[in-house]
VOBA-1610 file (N, C-alpha, C; in pm, whole numbers, padded with zeros to 5 digits, always signed):
BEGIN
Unk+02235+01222+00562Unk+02235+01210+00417Unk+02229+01063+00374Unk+02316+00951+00437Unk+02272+00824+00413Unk+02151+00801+00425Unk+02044+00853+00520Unk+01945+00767+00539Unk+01838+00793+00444Unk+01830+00946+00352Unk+01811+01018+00236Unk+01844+00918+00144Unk+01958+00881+00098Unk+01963+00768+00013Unk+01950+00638-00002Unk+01903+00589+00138Unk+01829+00475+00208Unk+01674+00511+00105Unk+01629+00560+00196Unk+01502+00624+00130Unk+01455+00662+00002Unk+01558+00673-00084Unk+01554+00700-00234Unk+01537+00545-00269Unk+01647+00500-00288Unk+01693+00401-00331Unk+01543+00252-00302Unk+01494+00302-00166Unk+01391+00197-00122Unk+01262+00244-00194Unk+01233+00335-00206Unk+01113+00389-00254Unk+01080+00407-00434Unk+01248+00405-00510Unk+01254+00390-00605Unk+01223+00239-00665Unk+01268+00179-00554Unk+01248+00016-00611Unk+01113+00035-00629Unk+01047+00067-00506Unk+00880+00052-00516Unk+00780+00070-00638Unk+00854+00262-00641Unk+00780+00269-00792Unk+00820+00206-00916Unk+00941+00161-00896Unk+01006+00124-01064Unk+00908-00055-01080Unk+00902-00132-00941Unk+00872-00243-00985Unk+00701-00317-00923Unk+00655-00217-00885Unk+00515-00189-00839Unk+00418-00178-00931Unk+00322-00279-01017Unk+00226-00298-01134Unk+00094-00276-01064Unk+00004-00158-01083Unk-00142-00222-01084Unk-00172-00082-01029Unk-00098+00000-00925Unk-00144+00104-00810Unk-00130+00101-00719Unk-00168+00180-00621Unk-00123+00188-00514Unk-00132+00052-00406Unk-00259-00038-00403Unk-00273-00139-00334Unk-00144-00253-00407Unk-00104-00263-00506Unk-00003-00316-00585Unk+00148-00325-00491Unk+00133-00178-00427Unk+00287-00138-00367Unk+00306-00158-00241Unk+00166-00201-00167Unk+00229-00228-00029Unk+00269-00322+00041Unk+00282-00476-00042Unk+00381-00562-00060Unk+00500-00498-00020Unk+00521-00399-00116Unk+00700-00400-00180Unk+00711-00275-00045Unk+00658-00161-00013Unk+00657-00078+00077Unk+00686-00183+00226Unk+00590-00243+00224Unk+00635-00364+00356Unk+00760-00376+00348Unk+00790-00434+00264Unk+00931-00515+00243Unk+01015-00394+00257Unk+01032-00280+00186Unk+01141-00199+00267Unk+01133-00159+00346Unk+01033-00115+00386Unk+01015-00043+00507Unk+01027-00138+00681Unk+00963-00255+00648Unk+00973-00310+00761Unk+01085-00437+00745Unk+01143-00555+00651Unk+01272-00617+00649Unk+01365-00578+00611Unk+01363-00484+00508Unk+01483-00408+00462Unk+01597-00308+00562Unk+01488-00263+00591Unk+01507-00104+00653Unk+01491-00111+00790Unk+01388-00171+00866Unk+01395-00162+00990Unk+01287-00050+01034Unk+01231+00023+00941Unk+01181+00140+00992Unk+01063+00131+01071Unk+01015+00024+01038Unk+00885+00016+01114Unk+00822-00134+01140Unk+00791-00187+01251Unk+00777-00341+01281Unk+00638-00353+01188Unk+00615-00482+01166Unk+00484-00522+01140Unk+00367-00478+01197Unk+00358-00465+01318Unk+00234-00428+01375Unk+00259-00258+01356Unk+00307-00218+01332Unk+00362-00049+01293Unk+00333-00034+01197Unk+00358-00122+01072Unk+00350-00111+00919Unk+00151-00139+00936Unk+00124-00250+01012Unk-00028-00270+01014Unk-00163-00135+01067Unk-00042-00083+01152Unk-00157+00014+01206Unk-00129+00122+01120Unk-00062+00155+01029Unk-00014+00267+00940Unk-00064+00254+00808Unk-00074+00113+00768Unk-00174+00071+00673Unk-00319+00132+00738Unk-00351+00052+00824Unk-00520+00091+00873Unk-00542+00243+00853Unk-00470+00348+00927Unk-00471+00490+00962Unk-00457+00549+00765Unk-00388+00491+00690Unk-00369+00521+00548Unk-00516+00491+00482Unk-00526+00372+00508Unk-00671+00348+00456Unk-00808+00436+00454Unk-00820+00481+00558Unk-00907+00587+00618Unk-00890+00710+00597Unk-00781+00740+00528Unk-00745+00878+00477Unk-00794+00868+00329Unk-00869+01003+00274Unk-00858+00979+00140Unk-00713+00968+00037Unk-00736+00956-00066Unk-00579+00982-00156Unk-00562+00851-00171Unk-00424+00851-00260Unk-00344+00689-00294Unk-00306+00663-00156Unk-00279+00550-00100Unk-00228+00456-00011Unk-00054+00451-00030Unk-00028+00420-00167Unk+00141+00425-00225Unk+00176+00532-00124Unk+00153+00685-00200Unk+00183+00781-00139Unk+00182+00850+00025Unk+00052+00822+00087Unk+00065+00836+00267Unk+00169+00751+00287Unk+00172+00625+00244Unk+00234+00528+00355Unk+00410+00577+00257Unk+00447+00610+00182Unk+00561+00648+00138Unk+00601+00795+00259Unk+00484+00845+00242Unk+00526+01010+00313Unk+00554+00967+00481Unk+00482+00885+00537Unk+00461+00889+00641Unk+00593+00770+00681Unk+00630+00683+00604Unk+00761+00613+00612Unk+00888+00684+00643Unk+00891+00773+00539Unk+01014+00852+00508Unk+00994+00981+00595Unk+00858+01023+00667Unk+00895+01080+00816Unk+00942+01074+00928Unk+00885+00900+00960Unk+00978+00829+01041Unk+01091+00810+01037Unk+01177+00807+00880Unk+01289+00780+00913Unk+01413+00893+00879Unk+01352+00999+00848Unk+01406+01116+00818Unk+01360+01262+00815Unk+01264+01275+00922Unk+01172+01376+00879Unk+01111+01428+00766Unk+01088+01595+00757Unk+01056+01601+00619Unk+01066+01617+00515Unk+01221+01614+00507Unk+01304+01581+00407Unk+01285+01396+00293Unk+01284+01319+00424Unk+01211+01185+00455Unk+01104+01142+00365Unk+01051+01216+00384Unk+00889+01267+00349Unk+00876+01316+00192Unk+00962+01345+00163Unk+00953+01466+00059Unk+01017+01335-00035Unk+01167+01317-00007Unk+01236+01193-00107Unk+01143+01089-00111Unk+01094+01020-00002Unk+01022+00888-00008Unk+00899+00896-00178Unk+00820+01017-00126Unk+00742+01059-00178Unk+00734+01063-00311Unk+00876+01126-00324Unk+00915+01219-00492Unk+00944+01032-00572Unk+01038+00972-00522Unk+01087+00854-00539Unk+00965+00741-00634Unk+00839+00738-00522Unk+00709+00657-00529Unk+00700+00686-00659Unk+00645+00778-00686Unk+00549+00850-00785Unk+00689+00879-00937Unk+00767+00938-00915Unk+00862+00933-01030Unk+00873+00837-01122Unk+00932+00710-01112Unk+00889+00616-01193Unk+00800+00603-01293Unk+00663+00613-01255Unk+00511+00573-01293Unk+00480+00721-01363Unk+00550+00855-01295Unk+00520+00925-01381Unk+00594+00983-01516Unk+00737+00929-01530Unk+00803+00901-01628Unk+00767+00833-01769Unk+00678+00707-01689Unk+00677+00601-01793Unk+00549+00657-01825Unk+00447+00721-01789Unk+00330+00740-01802Unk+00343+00904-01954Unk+00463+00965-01931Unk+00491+01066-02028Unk+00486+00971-02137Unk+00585+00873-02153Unk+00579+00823-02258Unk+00480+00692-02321Unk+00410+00657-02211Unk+00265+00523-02290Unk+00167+00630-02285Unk+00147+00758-02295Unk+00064+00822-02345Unk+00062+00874-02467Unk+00206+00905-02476Unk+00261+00844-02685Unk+00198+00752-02746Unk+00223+00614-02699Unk+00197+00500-02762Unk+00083+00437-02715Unk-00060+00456-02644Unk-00126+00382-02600Unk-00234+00377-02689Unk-00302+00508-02788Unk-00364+00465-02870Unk-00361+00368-03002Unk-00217+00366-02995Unk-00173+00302-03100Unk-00195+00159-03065Unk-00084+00123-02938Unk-00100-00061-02908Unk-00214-00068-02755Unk-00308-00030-02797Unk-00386-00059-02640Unk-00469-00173-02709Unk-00486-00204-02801Unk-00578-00302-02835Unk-00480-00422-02893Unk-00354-00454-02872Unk-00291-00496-02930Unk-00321-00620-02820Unk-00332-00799-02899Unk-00350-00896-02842Unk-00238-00938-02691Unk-00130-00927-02759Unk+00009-00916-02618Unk-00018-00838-02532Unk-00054-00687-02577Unk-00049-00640-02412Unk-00173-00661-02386Unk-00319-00665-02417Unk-00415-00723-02343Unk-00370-00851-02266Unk-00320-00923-02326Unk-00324-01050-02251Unk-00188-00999-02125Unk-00088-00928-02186Unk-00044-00913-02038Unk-00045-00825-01962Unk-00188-00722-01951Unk-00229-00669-01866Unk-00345-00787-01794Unk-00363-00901-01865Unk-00478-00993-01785Unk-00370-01064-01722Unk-00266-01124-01757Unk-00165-01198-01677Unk-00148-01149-01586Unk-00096-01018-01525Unk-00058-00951-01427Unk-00157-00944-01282Unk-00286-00891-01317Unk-00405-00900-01231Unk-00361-01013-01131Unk-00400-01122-01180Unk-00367-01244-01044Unk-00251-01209-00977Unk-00129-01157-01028Unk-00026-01192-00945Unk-00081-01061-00841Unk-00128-00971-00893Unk-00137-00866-00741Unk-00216-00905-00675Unk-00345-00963-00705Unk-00414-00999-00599Unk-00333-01069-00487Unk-00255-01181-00563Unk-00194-01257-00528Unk-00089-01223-00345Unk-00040-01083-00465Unk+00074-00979-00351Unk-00006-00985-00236Unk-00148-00915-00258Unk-00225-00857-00164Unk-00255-00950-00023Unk-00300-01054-00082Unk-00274-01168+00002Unk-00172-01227+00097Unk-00092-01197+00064Unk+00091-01220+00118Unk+00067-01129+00201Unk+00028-00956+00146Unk+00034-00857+00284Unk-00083-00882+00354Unk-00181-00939+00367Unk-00282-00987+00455Unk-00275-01071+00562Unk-00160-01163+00466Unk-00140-01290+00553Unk-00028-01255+00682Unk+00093-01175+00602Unk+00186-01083+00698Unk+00089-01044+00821Unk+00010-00949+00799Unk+00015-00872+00892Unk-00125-00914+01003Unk-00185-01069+00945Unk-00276-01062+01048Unk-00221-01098+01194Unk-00061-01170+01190Unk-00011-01159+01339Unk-00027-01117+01423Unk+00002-00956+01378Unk-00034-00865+01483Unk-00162-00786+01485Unk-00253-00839+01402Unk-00388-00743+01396Unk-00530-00798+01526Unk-00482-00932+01614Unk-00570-01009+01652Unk-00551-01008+01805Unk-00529-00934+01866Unk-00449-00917+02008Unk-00542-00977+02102Unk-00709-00964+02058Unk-00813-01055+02172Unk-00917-01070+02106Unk-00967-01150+02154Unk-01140-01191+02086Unk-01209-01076+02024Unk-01233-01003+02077Unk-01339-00853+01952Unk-01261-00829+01851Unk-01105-00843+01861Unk-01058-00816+01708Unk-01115-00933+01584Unk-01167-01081+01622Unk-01174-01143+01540Unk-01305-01083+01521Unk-01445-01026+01646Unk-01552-01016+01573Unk-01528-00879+01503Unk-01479-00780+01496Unk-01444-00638+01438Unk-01387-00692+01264Unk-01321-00829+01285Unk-01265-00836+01178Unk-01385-00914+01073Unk-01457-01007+01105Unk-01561-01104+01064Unk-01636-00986+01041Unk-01697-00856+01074Unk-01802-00769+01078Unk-01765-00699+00967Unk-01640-00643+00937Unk-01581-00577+00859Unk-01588-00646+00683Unk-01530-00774+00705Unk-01534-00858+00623Unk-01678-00890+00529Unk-01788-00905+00608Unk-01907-00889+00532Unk-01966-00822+00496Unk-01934-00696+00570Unk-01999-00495+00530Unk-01891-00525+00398Unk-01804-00545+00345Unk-01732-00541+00233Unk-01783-00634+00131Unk-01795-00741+00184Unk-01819-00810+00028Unk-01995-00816+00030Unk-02059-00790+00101Unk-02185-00761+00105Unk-02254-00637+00070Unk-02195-00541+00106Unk-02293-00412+00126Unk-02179-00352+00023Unk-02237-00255-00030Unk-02180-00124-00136Unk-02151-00004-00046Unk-02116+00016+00102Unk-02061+00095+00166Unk-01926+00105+00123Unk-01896+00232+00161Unk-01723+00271+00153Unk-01680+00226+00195Unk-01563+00176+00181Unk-01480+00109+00329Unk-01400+00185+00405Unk-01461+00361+00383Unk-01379+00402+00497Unk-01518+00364+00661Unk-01661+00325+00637Unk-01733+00338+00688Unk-01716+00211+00786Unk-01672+00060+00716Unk-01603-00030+00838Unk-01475+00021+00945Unk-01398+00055+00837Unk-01255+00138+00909Unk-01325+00216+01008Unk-01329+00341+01014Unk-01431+00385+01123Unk-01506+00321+01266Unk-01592+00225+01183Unk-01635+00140+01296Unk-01551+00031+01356Unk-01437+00044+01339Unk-01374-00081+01366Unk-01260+00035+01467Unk-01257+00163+01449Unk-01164+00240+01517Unk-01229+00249+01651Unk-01367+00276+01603Unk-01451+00304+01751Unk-01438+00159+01813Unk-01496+00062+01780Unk-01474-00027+01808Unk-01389-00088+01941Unk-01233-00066+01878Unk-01123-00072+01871Unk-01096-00011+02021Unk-01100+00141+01984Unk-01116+00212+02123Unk-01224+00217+02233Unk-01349+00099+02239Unk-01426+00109+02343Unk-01376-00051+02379Unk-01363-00150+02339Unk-01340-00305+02365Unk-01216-00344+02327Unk-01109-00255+02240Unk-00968-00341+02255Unk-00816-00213+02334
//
């Protein structure tokens, strides 16, 4: 039952202080899940990111479900889960009241533009985290350089690098 309220309590932070979506939260998901909590090392949190990525759906949510399996089964699973998403869907009952009213309003435009940088910002921090363990031998840097330009180059999905970087992965690393 503690570890149930481990899991609440960590996953609630997420959704209550998580701006932008799901790529927004896995900063803060890192942070409990792997310094907080213990539940899962970096290179654990990295390959669970990758395996999330490649799944369709939000990212918030797998990597919430699949956290709170590890650390509690599916009970785990179920709180982590309910926790994520509660928040956002609370507040979302009520700015659907008020959004036609102030969506054009100069303040919150400008601080929905303020906000943008800082997630990119996040995103970066979890990039920078986790390339430690993403680089174990030489083909990971060319898998990673290959990946990198099918993205900002080509209009492919990116589940279609992910993929090739699994095969990859499993014939040369």
């Amino acid at each position: 039952m503690a570890t149930l309220w481990k899991i609440l309590i960590a996953f609630l932070k997420v959704g209550c202080f998580a701006y932008g979506g799901g790529p927004s939260m896995v900063p803060l998901i890192q942070q409990e899940a792997v310094e907080e909590n213990g539940w899962y090392t970096n290179q654990e949190f990295a390959d669970l990111l990758g395996m999330g990525n490649a799944l369709p759906g939000p990212i918030a949510t797998k990597l919430s479900a699949a956290i709170g399996y590890k650390a509690a089964g599916v009970p785990g699973a179920v709180v982590a889960t309910t926790a994520t998403v509660l928040p956002s869907a609370i507040v979302l009952l009520f700015l659907v009241l008020f959004a036609a009213h102030f969506k054009d309003h100069p303040r919150v435009a400008g601080a929905m533009r303020g906000v943008r940088p800082t997630v990119v910002a996040l995103m970066v921090v979890v990039a920078w985290d986790l390339r430690r363990g993403s680089f174990p031998a030489w083909p990971s840097y060319v898998i990673f350089a290959g990946s990198l330009l099918v993205g900002l180059l080509t209009p492919l999905h990116p589940a279609v690098p992910i993929i090739a970087g699994a095969l990859l992965g499993a014939f040369f690393l």
